[in-house]
C-alpha positions in Angstrom: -19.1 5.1 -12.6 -17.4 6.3 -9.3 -19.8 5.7 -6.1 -19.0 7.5 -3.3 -18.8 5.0 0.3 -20.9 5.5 2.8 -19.1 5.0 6.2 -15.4 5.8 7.1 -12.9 2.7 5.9 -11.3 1.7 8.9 -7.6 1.5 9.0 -7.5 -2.6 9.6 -10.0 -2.7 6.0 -7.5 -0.5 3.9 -4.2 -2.3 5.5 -5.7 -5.5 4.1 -6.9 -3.5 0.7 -3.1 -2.9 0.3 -1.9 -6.3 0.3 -3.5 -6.0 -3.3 -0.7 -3.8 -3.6 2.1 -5.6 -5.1 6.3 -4.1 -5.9 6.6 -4.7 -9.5 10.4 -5.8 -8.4 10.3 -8.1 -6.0 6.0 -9.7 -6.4 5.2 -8.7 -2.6 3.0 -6.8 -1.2 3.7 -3.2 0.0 2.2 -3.9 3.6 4.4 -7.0 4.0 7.6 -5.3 2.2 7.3 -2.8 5.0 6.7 0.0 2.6 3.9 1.4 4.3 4.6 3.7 7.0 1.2 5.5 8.0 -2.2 5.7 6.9 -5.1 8.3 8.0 -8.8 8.4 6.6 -10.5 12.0 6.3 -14.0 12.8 7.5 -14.8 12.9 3.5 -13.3 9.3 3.5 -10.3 10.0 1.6 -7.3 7.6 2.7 -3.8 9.5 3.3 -1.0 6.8 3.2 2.5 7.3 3.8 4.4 5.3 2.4 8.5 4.7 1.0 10.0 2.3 -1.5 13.0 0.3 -1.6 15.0 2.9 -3.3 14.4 6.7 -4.1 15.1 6.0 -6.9 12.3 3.5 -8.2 10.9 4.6 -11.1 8.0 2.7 -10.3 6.2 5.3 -8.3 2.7 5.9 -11.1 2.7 1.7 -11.1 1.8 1.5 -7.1 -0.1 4.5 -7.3 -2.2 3.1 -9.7 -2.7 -0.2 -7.7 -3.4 1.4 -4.7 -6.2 3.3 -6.1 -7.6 0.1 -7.8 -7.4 -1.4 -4.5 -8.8 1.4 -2.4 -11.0 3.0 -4.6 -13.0 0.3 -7.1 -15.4 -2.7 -6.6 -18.6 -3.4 -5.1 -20.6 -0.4 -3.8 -17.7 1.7 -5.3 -14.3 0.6 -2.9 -13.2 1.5 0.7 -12.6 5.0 0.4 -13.4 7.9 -2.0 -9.9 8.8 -2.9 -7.2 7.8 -1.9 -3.5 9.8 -1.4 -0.4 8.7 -1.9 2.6 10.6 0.8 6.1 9.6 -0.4 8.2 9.6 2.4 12.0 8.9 2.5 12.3 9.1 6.0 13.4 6.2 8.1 14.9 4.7 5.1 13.5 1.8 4.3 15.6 -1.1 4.8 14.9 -5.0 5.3 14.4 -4.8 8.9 10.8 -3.3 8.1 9.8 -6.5 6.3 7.2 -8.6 8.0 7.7 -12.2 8.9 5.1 -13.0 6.1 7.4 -11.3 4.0 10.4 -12.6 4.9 8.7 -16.1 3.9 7.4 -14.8 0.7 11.2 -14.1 -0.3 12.8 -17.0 1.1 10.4 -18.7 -1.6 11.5 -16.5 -4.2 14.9 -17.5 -3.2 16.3 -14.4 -1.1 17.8 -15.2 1.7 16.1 -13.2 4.3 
């Protein structure tokens, strides 16, 4: 059963709802990857987020898709946001300088040298 929410998610509530958000390559988080470029919440509380990937390539596109609207869009009192929107963008390429520092320590425990 889909609920609609009640008050505009704020941009500070849905960058933390991404960090649910995980690259099926690498095990981090889309936020700290850098992968997320924008984000912009209607007056009908839909969430617009731009966002690249590592490669243009990535067939994993559906796969974050699909996590970002269980993040967004699911759990108590029906999620953050009523929909949420997905904008591929390939431009800046994304490259490692975009990763956070949290992400940078989340590889160097993986083993990446970051």
């Amino acid at each position: 059963m889909v609920t609609e929410a009640t008050a505009k998610a704020s941009l500070d509530d849905i960058e933390e709802a991404m960090k649910d958000v995980v690259d099926p390559e690498l095990g981090i988080n889309v936020v700290d990857l850098g992968l997320v470029y924008g984000m912009h919440v209607d007056d009908e509380n839909v969430a617009t987020i731009d966002m690249t990937l590592t490669s243009a390539a990535c067939p994993l596109t559906d796969v974050i898709e699909d996590q970002a609207r269980q993040a967004l869009c699911t759990g108590p009192g029906g999620g953050l946001v009523n929909d949420v929107r997905i904008n591929w963008v390939w431009m800046p390429p994304w490259g490692p300088d975009k990763i956070t520092e949290d992400g940078r320590e989340q590889l160097r425990a993986l083993g990446f040298n970051v």
